[in-house]
PDB file with SEQRES, HELIX, SHEET and CRYST1 records, atoms N, CA, C and O in Angstrom:
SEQRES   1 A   70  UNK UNK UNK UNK UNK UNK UNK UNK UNK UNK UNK UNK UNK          
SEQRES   2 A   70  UNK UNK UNK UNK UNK UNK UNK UNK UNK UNK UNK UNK UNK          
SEQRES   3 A   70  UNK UNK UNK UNK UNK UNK UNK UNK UNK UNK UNK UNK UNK          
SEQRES   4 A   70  UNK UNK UNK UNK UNK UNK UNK UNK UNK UNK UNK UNK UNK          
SEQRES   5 A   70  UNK UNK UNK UNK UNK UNK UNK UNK UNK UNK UNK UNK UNK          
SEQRES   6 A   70  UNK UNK UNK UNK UNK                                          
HELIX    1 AA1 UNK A   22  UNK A   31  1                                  10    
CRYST1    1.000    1.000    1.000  90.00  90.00  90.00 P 1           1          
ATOM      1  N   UNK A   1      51.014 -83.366 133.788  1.00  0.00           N  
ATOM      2  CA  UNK A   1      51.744 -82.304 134.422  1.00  0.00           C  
ATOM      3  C   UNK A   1      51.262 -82.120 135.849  1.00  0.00           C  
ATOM      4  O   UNK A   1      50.132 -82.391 136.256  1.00  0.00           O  
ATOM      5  N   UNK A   2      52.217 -81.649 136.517  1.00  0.00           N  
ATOM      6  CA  UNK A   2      51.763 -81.508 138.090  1.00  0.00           C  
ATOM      7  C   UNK A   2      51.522 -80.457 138.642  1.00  0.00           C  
ATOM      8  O   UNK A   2      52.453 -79.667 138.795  1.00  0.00           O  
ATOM      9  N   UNK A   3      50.218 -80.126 139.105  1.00  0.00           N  
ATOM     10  CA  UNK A   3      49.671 -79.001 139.415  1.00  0.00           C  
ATOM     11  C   UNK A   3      49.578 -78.452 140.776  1.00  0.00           C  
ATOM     12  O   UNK A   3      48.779 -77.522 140.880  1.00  0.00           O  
ATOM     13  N   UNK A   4      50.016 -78.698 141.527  1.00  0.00           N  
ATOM     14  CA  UNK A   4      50.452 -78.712 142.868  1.00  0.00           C  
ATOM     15  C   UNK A   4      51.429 -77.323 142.551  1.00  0.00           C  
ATOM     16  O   UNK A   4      52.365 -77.195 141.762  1.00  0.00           O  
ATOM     17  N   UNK A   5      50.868 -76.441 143.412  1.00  0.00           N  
ATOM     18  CA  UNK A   5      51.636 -75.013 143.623  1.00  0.00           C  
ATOM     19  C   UNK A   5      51.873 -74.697 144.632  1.00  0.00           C  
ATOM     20  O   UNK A   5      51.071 -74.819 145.558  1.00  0.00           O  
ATOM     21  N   UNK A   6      52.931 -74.245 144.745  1.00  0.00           N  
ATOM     22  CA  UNK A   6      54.092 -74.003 146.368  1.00  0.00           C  
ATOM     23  C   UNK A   6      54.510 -72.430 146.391  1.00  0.00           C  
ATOM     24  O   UNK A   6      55.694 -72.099 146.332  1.00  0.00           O  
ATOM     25  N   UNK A   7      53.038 -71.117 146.518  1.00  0.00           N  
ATOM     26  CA  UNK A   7      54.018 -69.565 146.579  1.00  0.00           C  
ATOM     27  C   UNK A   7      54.089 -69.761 147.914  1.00  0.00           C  
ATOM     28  O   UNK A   7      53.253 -70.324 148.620  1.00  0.00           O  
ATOM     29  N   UNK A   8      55.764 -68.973 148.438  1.00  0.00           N  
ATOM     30  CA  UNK A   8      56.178 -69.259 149.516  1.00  0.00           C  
ATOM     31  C   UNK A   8      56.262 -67.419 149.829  1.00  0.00           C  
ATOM     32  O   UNK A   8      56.663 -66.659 148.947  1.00  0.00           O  
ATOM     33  N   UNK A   9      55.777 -66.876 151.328  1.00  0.00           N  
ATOM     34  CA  UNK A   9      55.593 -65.513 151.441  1.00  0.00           C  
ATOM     35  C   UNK A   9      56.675 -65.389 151.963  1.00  0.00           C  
ATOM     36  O   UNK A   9      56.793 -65.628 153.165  1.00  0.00           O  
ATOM     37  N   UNK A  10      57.795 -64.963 151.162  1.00  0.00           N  
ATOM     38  CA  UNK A  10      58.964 -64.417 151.247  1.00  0.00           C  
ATOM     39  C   UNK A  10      59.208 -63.316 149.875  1.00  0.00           C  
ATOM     40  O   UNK A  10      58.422 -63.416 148.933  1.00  0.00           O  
ATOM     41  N   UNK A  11      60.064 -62.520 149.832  1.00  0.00           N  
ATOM     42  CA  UNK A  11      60.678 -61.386 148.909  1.00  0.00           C  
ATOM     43  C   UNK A  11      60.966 -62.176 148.097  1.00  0.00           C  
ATOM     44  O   UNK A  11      61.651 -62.819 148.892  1.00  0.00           O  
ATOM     45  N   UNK A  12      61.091 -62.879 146.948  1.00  0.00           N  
ATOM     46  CA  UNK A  12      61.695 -63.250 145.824  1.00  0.00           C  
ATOM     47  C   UNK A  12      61.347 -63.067 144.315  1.00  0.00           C  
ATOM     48  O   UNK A  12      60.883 -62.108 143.699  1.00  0.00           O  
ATOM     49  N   UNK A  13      61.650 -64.053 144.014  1.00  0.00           N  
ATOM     50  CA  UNK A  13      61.367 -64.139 142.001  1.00  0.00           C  
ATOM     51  C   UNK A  13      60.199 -64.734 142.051  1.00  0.00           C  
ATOM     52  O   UNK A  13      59.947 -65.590 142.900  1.00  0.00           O  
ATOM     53  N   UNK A  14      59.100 -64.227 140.868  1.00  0.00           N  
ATOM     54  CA  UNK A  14      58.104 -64.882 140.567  1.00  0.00           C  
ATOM     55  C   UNK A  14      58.336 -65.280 139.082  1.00  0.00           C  
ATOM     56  O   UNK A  14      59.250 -64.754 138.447  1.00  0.00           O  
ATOM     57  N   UNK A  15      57.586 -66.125 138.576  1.00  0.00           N  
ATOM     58  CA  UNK A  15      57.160 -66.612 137.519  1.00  0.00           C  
ATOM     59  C   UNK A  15      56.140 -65.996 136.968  1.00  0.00           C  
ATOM     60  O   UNK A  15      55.044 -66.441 137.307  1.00  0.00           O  
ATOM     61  N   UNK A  16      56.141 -64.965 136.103  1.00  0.00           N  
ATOM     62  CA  UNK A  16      54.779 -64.309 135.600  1.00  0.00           C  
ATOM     63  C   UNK A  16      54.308 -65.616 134.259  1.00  0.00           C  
ATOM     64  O   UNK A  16      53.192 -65.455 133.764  1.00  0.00           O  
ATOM     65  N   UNK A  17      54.895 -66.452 133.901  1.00  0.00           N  
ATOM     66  CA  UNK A  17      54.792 -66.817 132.285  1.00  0.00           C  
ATOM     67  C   UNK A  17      54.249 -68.346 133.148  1.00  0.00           C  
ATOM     68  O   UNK A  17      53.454 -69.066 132.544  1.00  0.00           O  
ATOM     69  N   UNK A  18      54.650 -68.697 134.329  1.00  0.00           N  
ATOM     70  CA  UNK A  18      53.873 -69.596 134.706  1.00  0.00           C  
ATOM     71  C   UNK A  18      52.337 -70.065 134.691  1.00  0.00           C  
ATOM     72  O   UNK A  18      51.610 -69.513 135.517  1.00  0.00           O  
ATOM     73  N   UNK A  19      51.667 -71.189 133.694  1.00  0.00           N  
ATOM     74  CA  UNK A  19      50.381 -71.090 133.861  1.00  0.00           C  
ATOM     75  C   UNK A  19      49.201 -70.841 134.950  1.00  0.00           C  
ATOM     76  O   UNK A  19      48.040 -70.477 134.758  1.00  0.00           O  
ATOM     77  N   UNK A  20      49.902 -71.167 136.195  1.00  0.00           N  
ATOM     78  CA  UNK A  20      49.282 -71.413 137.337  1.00  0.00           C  
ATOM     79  C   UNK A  20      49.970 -69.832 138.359  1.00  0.00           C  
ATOM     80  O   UNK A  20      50.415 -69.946 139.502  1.00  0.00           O  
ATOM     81  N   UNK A  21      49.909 -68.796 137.770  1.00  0.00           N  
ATOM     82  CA  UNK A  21      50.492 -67.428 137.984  1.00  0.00           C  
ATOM     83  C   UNK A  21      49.058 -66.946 138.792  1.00  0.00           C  
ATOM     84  O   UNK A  21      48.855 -66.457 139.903  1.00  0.00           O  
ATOM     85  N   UNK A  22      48.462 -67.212 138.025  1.00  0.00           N  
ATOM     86  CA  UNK A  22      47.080 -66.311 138.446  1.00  0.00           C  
ATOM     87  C   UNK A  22      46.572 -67.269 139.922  1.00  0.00           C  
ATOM     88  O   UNK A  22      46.003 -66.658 140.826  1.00  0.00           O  
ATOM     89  N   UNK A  23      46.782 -68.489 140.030  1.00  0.00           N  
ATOM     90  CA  UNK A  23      46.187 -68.784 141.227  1.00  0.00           C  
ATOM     91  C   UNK A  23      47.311 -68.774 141.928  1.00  0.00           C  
ATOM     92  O   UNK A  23      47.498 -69.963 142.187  1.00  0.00           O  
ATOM     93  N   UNK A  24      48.279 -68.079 142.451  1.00  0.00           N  
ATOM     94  CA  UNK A  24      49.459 -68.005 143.476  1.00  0.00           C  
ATOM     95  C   UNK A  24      48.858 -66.849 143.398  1.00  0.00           C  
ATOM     96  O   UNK A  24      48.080 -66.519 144.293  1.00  0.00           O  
ATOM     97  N   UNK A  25      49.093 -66.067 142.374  1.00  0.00           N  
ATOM     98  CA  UNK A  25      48.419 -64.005 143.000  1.00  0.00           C  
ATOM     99  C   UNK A  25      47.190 -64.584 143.567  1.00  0.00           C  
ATOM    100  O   UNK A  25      47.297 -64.320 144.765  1.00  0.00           O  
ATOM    101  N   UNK A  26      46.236 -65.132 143.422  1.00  0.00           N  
ATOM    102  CA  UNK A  26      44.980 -64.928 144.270  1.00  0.00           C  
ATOM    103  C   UNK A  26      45.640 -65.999 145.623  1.00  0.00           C  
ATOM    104  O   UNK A  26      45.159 -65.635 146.696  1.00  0.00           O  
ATOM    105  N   UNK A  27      46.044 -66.500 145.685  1.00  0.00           N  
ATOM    106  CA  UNK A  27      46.408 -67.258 147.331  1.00  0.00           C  
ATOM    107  C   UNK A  27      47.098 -66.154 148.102  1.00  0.00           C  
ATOM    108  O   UNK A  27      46.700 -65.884 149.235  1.00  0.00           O  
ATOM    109  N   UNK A  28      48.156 -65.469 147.531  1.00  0.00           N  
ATOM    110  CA  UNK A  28      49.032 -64.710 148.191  1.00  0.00           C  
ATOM    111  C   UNK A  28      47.452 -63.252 148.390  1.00  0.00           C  
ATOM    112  O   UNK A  28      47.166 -62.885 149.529  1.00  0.00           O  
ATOM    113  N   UNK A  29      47.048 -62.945 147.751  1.00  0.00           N  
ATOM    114  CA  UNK A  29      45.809 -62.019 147.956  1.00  0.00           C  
ATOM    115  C   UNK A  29      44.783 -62.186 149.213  1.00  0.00           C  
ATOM    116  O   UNK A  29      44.422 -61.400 150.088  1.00  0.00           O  
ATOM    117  N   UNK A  30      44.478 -63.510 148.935  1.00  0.00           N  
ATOM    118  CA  UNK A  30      43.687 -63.964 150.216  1.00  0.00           C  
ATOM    119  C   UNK A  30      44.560 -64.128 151.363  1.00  0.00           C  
ATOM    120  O   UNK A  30      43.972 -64.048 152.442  1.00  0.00           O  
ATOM    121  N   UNK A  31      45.888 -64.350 151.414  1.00  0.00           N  
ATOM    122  CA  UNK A  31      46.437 -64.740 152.981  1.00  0.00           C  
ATOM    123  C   UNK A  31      46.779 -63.242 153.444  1.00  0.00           C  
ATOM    124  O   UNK A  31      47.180 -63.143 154.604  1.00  0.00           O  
ATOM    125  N   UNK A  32      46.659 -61.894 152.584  1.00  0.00           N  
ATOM    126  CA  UNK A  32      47.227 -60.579 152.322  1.00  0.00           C  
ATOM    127  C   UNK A  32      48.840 -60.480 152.818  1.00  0.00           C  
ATOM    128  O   UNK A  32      49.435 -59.812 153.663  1.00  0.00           O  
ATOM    129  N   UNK A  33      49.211 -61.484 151.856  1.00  0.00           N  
ATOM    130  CA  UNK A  33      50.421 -61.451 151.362  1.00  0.00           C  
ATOM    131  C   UNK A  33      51.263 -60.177 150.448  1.00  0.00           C  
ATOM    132  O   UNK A  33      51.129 -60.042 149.232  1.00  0.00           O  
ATOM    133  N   UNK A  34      52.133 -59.307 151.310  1.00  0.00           N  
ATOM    134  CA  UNK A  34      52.635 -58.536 150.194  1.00  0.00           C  
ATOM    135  C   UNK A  34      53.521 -58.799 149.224  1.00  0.00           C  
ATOM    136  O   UNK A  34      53.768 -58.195 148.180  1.00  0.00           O  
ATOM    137  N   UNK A  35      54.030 -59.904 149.758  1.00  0.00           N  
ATOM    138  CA  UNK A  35      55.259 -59.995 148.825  1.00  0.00           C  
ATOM    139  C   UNK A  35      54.792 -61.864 148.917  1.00  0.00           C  
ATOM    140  O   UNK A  35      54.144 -62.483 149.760  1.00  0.00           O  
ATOM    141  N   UNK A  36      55.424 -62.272 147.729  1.00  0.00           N  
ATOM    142  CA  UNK A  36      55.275 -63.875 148.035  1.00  0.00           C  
ATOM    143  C   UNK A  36      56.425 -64.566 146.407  1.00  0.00           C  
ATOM    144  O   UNK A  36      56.497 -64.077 145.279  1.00  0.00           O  
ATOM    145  N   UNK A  37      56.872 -65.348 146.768  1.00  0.00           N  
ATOM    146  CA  UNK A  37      58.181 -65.954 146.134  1.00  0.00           C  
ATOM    147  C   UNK A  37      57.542 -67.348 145.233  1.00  0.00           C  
ATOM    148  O   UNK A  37      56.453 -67.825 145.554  1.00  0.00           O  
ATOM    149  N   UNK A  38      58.256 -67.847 144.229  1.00  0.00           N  
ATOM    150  CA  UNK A  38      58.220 -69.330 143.456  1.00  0.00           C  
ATOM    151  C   UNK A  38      59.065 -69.714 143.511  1.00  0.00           C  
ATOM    152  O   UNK A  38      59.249 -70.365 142.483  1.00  0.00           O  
ATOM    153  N   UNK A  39      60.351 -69.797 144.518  1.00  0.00           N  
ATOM    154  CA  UNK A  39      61.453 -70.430 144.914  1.00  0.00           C  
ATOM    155  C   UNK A  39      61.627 -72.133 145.033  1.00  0.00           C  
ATOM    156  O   UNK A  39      62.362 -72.896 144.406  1.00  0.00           O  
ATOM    157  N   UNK A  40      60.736 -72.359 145.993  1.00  0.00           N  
ATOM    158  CA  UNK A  40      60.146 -74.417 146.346  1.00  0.00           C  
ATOM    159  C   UNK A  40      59.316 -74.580 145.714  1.00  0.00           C  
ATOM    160  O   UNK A  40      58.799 -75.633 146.087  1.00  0.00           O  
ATOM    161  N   UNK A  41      58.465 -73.930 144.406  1.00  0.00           N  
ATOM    162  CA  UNK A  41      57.622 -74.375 143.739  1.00  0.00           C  
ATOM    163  C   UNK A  41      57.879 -75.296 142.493  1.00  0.00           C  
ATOM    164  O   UNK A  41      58.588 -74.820 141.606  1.00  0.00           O  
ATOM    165  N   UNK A  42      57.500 -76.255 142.371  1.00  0.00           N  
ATOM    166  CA  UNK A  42      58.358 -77.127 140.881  1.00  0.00           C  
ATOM    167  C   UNK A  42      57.899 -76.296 139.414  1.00  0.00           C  
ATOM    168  O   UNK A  42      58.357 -76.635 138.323  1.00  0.00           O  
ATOM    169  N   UNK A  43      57.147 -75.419 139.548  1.00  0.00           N  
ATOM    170  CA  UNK A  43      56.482 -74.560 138.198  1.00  0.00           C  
ATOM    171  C   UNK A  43      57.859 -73.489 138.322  1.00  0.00           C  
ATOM    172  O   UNK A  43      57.852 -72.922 137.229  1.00  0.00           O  
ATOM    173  N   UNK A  44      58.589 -73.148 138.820  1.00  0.00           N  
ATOM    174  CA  UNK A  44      58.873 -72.094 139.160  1.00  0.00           C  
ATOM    175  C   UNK A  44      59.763 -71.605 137.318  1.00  0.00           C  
ATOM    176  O   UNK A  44      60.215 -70.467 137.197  1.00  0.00           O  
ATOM    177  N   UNK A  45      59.824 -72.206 136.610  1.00  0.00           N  
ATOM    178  CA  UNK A  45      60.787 -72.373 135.330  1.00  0.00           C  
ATOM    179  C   UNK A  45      59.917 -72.727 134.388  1.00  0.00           C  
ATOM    180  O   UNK A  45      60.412 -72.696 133.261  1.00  0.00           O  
ATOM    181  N   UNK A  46      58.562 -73.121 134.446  1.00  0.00           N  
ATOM    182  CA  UNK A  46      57.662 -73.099 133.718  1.00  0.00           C  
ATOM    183  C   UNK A  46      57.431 -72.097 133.027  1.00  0.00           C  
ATOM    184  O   UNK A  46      57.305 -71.035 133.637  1.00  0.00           O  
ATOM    185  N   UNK A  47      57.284 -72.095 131.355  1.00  0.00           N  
ATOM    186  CA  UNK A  47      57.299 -70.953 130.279  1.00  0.00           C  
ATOM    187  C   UNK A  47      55.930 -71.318 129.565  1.00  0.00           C  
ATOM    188  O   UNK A  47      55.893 -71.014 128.373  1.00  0.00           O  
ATOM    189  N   UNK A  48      54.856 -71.889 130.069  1.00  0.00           N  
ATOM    190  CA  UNK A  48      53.863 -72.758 129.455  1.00  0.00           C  
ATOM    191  C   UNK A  48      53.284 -71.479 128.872  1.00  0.00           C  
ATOM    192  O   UNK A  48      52.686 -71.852 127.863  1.00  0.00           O  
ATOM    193  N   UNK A  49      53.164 -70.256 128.983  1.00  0.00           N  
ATOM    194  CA  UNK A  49      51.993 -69.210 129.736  1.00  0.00           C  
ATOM    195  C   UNK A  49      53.398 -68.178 128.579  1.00  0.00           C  
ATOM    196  O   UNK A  49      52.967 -67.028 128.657  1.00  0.00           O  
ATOM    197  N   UNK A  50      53.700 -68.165 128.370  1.00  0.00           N  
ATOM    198  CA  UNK A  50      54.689 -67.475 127.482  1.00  0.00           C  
ATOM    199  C   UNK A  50      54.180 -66.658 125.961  1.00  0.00           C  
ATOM    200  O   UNK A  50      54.197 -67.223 124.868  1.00  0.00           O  
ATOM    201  N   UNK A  51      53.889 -65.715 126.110  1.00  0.00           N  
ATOM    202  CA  UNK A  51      53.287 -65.574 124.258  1.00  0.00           C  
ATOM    203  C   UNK A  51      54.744 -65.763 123.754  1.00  0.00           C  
ATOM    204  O   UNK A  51      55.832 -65.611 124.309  1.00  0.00           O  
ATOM    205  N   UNK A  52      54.307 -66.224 122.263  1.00  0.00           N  
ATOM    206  CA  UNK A  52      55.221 -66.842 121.124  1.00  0.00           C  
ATOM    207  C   UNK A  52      55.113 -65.015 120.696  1.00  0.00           C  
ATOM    208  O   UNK A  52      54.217 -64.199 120.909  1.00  0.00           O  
ATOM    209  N   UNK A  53      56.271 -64.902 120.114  1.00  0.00           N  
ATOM    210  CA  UNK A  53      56.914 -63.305 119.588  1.00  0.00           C  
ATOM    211  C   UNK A  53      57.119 -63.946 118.288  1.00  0.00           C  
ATOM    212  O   UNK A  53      57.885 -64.878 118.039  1.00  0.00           O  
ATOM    213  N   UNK A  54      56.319 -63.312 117.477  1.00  0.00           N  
ATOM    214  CA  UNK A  54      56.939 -63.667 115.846  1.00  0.00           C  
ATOM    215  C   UNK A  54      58.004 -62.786 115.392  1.00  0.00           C  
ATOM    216  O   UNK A  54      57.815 -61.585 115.199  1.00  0.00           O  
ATOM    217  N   UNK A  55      58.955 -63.281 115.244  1.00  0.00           N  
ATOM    218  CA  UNK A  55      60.428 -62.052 114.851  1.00  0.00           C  
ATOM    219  C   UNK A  55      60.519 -62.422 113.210  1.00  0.00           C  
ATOM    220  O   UNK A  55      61.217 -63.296 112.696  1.00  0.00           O  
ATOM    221  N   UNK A  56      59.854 -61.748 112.734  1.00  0.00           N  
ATOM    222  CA  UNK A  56      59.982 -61.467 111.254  1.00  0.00           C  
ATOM    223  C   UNK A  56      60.621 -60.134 110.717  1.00  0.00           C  
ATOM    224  O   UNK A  56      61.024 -59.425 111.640  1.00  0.00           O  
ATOM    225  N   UNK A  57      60.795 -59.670 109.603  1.00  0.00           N  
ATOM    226  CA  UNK A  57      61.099 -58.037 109.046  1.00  0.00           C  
ATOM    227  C   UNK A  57      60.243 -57.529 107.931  1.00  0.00           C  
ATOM    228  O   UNK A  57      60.215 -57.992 106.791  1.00  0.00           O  
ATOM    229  N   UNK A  58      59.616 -56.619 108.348  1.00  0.00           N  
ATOM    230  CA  UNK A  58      59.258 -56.199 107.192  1.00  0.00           C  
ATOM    231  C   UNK A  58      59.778 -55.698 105.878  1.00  0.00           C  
ATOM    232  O   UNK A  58      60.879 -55.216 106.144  1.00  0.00           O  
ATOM    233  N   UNK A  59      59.563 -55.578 104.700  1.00  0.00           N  
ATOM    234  CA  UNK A  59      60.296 -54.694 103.813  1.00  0.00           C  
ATOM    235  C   UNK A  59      59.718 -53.979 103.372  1.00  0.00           C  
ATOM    236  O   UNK A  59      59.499 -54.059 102.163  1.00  0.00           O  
ATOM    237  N   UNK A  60      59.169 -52.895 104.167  1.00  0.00           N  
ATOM    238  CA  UNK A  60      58.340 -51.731 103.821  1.00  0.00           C  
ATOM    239  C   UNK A  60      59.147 -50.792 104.612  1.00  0.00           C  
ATOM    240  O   UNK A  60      59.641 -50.631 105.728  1.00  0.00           O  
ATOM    241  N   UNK A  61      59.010 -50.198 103.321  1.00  0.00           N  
ATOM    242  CA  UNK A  61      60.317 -48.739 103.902  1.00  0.00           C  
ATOM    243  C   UNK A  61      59.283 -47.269 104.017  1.00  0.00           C  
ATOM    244  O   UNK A  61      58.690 -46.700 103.101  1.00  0.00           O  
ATOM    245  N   UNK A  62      59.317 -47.007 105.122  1.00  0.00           N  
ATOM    246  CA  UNK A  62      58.525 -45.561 104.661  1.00  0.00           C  
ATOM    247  C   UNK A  62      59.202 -44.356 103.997  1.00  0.00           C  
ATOM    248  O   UNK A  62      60.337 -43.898 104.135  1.00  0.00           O  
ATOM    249  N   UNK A  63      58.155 -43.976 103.226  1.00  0.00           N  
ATOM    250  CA  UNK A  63      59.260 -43.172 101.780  1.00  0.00           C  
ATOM    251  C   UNK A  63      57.884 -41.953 101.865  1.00  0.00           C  
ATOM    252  O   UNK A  63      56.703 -42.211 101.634  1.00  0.00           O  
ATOM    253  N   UNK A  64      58.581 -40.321 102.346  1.00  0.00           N  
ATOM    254  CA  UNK A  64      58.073 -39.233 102.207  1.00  0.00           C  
ATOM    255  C   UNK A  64      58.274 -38.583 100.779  1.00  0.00           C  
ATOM    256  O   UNK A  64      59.222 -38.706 100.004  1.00  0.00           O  
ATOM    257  N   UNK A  65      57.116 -37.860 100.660  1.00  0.00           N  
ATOM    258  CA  UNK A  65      57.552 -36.685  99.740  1.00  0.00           C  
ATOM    259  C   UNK A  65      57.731 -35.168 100.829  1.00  0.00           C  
ATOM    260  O   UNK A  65      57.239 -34.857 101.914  1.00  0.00           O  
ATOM    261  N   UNK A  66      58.232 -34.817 100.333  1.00  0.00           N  
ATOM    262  CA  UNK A  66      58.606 -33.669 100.751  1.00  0.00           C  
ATOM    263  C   UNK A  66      58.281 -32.147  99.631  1.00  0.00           C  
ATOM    264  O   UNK A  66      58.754 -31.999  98.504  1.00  0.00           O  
ATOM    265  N   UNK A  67      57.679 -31.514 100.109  1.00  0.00           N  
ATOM    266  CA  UNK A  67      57.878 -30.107  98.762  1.00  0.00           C  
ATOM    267  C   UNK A  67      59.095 -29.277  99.062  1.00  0.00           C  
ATOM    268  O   UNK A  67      59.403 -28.637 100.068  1.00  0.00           O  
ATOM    269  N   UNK A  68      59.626 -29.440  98.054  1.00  0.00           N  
ATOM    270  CA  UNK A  68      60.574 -28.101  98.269  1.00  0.00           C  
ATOM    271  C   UNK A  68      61.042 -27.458  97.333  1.00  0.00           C  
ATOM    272  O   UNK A  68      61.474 -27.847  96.248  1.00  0.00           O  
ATOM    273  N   UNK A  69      60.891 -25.746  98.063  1.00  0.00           N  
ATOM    274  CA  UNK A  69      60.833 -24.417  97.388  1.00  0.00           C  
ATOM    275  C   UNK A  69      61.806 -23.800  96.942  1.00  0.00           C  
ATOM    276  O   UNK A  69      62.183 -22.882  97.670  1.00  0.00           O  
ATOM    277  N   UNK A  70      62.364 -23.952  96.017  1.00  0.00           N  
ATOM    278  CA  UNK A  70      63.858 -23.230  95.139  1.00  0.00           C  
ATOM    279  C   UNK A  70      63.916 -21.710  94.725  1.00  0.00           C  
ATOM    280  O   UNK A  70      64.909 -21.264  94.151  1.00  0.00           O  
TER     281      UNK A  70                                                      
END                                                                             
């Protein structure tokens, strides 16, 4: 895989799920970059860095008692 990273300091879209996320925030940090883009970067669509969501259901129903006064 190619590790070569391109943040470009312009307003745009970032890649948070990109593996290489954390060293573009620290480049854009050190140049005191406020804003900085993954537009010309080839990671920019990279999902490497993604947590997996387990979509399961439970079948646990929550079931109250209640008192009640007649």
């Amino acid at each position: 895989m190619q590790t070569r990273r391109n943040p470009v300091h312009q307003s745009g879209e970032r890649n948070a799920f990109c593996p290489f996320y954390s060293h573009c925030l620290d480049k854009a940090v050190e140049r005191g970059w406020e804003d900085w883009d993954c537009s010309f970067c080839s990671h920019r669509f990279n999902q490497e860095a993604r947590p997996e969501i387990r979509l399961t259901v439970n079948d646990n129903i929550a079931y109250y008692e209640t008192l009640y006064d007649s």
